[in-house]
N, C-alpha and C positions, 0 to 999 in steps of 0.2 A: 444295714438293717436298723442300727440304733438312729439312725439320722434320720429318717422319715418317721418311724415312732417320735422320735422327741418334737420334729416338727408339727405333728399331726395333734399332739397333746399340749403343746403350747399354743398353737391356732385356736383350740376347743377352750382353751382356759383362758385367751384374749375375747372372746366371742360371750364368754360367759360373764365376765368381769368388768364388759365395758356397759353394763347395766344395758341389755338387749330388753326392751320392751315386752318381747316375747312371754319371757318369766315373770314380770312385776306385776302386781292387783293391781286393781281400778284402787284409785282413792276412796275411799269409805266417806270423806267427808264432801266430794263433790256429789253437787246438786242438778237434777236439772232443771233447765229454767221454764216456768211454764209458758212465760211469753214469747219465746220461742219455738215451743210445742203448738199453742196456739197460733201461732200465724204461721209454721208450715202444714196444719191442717186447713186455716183457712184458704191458703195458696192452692193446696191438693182440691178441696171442694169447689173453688173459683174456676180452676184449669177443667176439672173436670165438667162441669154445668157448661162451661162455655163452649167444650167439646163434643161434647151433647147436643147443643142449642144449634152448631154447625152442623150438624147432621141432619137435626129434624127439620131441620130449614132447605138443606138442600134438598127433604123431601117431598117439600111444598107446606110444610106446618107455618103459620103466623110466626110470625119473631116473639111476640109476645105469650103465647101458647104456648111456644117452643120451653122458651125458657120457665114458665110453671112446670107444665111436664117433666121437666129436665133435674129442677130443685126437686119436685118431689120423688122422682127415680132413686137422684142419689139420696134422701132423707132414708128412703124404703132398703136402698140397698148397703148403705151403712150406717144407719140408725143413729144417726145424729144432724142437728142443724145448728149447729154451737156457732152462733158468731162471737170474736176473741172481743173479751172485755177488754176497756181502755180505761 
């Protein structure tokens, strides 16, 4: 009886003490980095326009219509046209 209690509470107290991630905050002093913000937004609005653009094309839409349409879809449906400064 005492041996699986003592195992069980030493497993809990290596689990705890081996600094599990689980427990520990974020660092207060990390940052994030904007330019990295900025260019997986830009990736997400690129993939998306261009996913778009395959569509309205295989509709019969111009290429170049397509993709107006397409930018301004996604401007309307998420309210931004931010290209990432350099």
């Amino acid at each position: 009886m005492i041996k699986p209690l003592l195992l069980t509470t030493l497993t809990a107290s290596l689990a705890l003490a081996t600094g599990c991630s689980m427990f520990s905050k974020k660092n207060p002093n990390a940052k994030e980095s904007s330019a990295i913000a900025s260019e997986v937004e830009e990736t997400y609005r690129r993939r998306w326009v261009d996913k778009r653009v395959s569509e309205l094309t295989a509709q019969g839409t111009a290429a170049e219509v397509a993709r107006t349409q397409a930018e301004n879809e996604f401007r309307e449906k998420y309210g931004f046209d931010q290209r990432p400064k350099k």
